[in-house]
VOBA-1610 file (N, C-alpha, C; in pm, whole numbers, padded with zeros to 5 digits, always signed):
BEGIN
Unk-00166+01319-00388Unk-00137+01182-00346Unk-00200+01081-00442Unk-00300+01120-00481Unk-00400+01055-00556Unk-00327+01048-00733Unk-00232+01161-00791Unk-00207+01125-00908Unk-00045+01056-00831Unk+00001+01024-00727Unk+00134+00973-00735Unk+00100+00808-00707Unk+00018+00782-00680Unk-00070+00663-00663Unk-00103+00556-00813Unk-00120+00668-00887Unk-00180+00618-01045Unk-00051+00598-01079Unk+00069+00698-01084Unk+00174+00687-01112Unk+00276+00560-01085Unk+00250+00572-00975Unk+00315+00424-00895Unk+00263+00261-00998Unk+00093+00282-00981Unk+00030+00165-01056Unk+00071+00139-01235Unk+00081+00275-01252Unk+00100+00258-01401Unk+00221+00225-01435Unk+00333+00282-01366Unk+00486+00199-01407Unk+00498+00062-01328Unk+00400+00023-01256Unk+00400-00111-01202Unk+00339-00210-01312Unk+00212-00197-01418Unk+00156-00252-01481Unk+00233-00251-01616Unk+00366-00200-01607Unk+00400-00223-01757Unk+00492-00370-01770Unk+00476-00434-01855Unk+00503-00562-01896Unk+00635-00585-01895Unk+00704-00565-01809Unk+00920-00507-01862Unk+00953-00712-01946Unk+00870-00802-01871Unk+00941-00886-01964Unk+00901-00897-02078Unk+00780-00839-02127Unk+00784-00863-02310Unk+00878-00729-02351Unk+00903-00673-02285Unk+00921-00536-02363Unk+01066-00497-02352Unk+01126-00575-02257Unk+01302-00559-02264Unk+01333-00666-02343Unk+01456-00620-02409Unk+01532-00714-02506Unk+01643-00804-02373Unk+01669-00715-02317Unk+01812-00754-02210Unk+01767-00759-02082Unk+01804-00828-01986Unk+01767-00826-01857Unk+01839-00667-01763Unk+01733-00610-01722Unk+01802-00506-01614Unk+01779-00481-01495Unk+01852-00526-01400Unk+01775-00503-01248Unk+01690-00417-01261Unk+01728-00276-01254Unk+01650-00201-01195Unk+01500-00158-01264Unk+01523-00212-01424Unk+01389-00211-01484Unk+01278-00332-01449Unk+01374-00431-01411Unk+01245-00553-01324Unk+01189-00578-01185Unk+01252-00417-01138Unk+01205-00402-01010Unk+01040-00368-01015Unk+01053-00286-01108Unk+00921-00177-01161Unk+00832-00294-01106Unk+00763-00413-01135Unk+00661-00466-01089Unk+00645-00471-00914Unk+00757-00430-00845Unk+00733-00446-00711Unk+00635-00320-00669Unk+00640-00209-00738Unk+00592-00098-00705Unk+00419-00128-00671Unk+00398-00264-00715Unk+00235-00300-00721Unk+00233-00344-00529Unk+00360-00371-00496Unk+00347-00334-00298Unk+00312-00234-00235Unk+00307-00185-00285Unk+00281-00037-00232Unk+00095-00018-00210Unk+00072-00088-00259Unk-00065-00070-00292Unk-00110-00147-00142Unk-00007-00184-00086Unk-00109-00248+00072Unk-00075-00135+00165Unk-00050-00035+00113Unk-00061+00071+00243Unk-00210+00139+00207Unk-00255+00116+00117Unk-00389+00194+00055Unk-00526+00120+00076Unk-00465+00011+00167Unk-00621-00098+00262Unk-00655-00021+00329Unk-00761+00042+00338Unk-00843+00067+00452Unk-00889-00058+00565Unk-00881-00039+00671Unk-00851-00170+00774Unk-01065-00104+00883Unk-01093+00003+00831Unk-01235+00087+00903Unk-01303-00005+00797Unk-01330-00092+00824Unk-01455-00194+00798Unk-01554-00264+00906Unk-01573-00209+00992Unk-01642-00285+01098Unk-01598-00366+01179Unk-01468-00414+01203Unk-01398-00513+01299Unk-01387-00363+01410Unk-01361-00520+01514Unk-01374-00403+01624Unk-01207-00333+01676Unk-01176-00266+01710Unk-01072-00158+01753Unk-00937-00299+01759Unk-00962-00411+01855Unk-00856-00495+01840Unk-00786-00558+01737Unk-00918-00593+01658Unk-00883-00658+01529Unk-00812-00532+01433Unk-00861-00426+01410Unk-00793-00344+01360Unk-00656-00333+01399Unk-00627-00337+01489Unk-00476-00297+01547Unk-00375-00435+01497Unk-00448-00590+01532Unk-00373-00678+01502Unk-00325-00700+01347Unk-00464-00646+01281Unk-00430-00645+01116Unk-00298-00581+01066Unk-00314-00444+01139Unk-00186-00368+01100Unk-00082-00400+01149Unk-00074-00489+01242Unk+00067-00567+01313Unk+00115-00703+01235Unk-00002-00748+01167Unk+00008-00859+01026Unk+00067-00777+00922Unk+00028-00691+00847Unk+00047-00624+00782Unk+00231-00528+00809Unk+00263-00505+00898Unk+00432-00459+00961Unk+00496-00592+00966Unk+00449-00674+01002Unk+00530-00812+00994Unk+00557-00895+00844Unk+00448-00846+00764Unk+00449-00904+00600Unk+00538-00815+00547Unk+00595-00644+00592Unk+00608-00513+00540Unk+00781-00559+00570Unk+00826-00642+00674Unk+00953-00680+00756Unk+01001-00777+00649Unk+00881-00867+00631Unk+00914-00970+00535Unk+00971-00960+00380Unk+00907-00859+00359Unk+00911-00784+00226Unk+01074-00707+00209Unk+01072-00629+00286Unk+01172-00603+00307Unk+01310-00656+00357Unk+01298-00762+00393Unk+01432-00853+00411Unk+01458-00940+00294Unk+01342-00954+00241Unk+01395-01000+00155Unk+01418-00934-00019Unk+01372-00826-00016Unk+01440-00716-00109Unk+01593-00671-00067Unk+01592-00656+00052Unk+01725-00656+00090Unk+01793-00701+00051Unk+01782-00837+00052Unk+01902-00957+00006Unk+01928-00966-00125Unk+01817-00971-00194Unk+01867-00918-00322Unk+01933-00826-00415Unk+01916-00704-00308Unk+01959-00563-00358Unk+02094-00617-00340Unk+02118-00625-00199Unk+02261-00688-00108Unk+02334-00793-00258Unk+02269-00855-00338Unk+02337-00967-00380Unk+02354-00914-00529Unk+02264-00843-00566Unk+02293-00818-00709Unk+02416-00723-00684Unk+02416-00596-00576Unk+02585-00553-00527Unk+02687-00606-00567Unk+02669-00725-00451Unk+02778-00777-00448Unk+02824-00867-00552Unk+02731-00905-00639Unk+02782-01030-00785Unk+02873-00947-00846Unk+02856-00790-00913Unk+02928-00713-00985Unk+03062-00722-00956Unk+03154-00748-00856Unk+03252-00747-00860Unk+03344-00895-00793Unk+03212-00951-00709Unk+03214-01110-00627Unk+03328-01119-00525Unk+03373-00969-00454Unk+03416-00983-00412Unk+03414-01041-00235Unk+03267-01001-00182Unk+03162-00981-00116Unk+03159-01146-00058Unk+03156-01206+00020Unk+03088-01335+00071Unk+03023-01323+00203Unk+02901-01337+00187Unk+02811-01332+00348Unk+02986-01399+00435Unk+02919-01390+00573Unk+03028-01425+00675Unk+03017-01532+00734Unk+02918-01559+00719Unk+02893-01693+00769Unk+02916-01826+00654Unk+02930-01779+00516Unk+02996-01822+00430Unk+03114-01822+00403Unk+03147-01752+00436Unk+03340-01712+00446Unk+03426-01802+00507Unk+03358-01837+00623Unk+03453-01911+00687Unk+03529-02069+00674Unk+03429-02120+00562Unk+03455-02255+00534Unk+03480-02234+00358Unk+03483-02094+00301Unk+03450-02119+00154Unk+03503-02050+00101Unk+03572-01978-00028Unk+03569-01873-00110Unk+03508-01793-00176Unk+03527-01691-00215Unk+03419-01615-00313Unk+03391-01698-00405Unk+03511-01732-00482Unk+03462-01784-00592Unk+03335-01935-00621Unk+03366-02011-00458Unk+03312-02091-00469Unk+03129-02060-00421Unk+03147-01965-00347Unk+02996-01859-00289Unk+02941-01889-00445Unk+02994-01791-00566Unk+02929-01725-00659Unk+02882-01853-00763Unk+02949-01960-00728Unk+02950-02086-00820Unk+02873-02191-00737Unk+02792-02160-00656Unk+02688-02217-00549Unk+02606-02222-00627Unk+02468-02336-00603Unk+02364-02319-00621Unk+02284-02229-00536Unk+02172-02146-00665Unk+02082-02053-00627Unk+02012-02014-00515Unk+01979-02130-00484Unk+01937-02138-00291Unk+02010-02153-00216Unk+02153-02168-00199Unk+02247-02173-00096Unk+02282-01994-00093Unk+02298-01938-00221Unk+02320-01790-00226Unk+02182-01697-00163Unk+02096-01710-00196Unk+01963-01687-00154Unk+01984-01668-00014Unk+01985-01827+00041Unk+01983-01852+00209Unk+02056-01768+00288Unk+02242-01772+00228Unk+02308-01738+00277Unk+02316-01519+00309Unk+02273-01512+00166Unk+02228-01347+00179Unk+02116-01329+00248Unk+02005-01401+00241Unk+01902-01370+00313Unk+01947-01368+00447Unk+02049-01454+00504Unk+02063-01464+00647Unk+02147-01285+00700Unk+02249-01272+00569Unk+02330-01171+00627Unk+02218-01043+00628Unk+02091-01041+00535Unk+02014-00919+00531Unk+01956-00901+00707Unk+01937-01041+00738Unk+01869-01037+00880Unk+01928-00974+00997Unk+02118-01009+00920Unk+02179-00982+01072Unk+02208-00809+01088Unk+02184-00801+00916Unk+02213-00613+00932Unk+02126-00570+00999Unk+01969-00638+00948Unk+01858-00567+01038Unk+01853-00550+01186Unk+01916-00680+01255Unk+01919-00647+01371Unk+02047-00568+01465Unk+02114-00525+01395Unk+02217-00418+01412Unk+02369-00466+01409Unk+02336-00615+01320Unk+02522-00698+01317Unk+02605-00691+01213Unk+02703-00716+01187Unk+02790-00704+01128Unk+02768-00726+00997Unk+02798-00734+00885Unk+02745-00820+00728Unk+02953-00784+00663Unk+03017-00747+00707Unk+03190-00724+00660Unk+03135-00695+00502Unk+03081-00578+00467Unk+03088-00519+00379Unk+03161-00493+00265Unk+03195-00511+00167Unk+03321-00444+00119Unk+03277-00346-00044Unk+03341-00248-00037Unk+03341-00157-00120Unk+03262-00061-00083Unk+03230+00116-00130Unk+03175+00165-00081Unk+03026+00164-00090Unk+02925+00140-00223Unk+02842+00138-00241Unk+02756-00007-00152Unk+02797-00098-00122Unk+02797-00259-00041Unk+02805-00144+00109Unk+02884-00077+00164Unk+02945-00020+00273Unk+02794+00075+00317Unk+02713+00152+00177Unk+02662+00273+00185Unk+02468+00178+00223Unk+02481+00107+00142Unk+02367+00032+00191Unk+02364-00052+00272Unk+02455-00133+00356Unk+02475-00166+00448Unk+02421-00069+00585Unk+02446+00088+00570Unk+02414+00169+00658Unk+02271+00201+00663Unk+02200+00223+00541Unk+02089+00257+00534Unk+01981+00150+00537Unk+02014+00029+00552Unk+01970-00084+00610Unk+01921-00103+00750Unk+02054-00040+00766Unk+02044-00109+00944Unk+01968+00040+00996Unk+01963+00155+00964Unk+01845+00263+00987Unk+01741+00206+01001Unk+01700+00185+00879Unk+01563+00119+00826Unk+01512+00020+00901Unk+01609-00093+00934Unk+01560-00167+00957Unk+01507-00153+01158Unk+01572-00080+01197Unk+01531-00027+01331Unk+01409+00051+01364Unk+01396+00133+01237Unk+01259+00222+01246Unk+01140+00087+01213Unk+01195+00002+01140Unk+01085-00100+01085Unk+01060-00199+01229Unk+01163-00229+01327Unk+01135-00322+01457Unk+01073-00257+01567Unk+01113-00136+01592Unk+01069-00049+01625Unk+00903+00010+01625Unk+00893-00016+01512Unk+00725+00033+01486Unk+00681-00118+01511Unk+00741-00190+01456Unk+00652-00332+01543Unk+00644-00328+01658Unk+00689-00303+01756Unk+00726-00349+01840Unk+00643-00247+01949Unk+00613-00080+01894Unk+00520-00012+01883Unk+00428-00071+01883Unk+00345-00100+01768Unk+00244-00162+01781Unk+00193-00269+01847Unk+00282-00405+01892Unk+00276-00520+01986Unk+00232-00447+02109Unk+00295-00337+02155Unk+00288-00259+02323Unk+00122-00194+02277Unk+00106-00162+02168Unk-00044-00078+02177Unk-00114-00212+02169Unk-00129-00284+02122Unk-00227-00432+02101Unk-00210-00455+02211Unk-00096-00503+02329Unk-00151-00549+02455Unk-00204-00475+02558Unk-00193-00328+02541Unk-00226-00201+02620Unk-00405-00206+02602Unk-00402-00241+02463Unk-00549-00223+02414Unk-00629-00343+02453Unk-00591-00444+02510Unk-00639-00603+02534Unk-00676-00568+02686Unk-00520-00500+02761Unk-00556-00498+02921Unk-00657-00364+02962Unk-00656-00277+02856Unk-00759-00151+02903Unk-00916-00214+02900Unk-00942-00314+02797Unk-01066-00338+02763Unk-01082-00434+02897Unk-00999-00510+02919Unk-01026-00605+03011Unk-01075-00555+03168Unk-00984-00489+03147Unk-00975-00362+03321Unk-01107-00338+03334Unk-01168-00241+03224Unk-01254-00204+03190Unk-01424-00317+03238Unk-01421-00414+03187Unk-01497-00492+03204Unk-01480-00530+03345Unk-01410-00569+03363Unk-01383-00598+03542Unk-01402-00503+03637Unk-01419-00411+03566Unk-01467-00249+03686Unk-01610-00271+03677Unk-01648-00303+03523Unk-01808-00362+03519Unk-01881-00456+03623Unk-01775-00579+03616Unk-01875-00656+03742Unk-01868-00633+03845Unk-01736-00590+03918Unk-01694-00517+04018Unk-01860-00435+04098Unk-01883-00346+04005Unk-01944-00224+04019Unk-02140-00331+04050Unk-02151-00422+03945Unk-02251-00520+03952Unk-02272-00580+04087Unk-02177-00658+04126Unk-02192-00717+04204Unk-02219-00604+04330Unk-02121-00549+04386Unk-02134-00433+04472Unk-02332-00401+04456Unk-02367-00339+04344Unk-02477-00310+04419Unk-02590-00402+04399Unk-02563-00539+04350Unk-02645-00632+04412Unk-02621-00687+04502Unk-02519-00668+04593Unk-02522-00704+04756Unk-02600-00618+04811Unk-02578-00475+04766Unk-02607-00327+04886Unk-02807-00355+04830Unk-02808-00460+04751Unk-02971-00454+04754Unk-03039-00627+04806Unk-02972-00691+04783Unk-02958-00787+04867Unk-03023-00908+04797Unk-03005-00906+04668Unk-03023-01003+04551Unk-03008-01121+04593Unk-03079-01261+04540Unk-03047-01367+04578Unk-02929-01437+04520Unk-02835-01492+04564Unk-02717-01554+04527Unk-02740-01597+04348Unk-02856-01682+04322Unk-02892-01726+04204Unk-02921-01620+04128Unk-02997-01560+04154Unk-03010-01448+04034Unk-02887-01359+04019Unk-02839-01354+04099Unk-02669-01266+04094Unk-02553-01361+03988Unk-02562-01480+04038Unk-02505-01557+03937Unk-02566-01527+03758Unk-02706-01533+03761Unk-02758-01502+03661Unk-02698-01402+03561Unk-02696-01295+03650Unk-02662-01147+03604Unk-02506-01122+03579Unk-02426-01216+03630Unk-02311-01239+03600Unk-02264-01304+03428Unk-02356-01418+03452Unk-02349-01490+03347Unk-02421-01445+03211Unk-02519-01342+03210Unk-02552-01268+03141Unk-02461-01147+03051Unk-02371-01101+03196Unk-02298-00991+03148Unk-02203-01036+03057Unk-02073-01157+03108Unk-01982-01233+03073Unk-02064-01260+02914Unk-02146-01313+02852Unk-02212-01360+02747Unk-02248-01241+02656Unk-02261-01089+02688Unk-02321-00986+02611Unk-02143-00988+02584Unk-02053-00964+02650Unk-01930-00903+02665Unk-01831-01018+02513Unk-01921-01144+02556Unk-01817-01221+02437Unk-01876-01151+02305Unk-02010-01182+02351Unk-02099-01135+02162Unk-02019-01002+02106Unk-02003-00881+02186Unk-01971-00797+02127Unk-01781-00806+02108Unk-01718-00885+02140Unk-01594-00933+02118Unk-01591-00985+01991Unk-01674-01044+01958Unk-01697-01140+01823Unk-01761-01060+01733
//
């Protein structure tokens, strides 16, 4: 794992714009490979169990981000090769030809939008087979990718209400046997307000 790691970094660190004469997609991808390198954070630094969990739910949501919008690009450099392709929500008021003769951020927007709708399992009217073939392996992807969020959201609030439960069985259990001993109201308050105060510190 450890030499496919170096591997990854080292075709990520090579310079493709001094060193290509011609522009080539797939050789100016090579610097993205330096993403990869946020699966290799160690998140076991001393935060406590919650914060860990929310990091990695920051981290699936930046991983969503990343990925929709590689999408759209992949999606667009496709589809320029032959221009036959117009998002659908572009289609309806426009032509290809006039799509491809758009300014840069209207094409952007408009693919970025259709990458979103594949992700969530909608239509993008595909055309040709290779446009057709990633279109499919999109909308896979992109389910295992909402999916694990969505995973993780259910463990972060599972992990919020266990701790909480938890503490509330604490005073529960407090109070109970400073009645069965017959504590004065004030000092019970005390011991309340004591507990509540150890319980934030170690939250923080």
């Amino acid at each position: 794992m450890t030499s496919l790691n170096f591997t990854f970094d080292l075709l990520a660190a090579i310079p493709v714009s001094l060193v290509l004469t011609e522009k080539n997609f797939a050789i100016e991808l090579l610097p993205m490979l330096k993403l990869l390198s946020l699966w290799k954070i160690n998140l076991n630094f001393g935060h406590s169990e919650i914060v860990k969990v929310l990091l990695k739910l920051l981290g699936l949501l930046l991983t969503l981000l990343l990925y929709v919008n590689f999408s759209s690009c992949l999606i667009y450099f496709i589809a320029s090769k032959d221009q036959n392709w117009v998002p659908p929500a572009y289609a309806e008021d426009h032509s290809a030809e006039e799509f491809y003769h758009s300014s840069k951020t209207t094409r952007y927007l408009h693919t970025l939008y259709s990458a979103i709708l594949v992700l969530t399992g909608n239509e993008m009217q595909p055309k040709g087979d290779l446009l057709t073939a990633l279109a499919c392996i999109m909308t896979v992807l992109g389910s295992l990718i909402i999916a694990n969020i969505f995973g993780t959201f259910a463990v972060v609030m599972a992990a919020l209400n266990r701790k909480s439960s938890k503490f509330q069985e604490k005073i529960d259990t407090a109070n109970s046997s400073m009645m069965n001993m017959k504590i004065p109201e004030s000092l019970q308050d005390e011991i309340r307000q004591f507990m509540v105060s150890t319980q934030n510190n170690l939250d923080n």
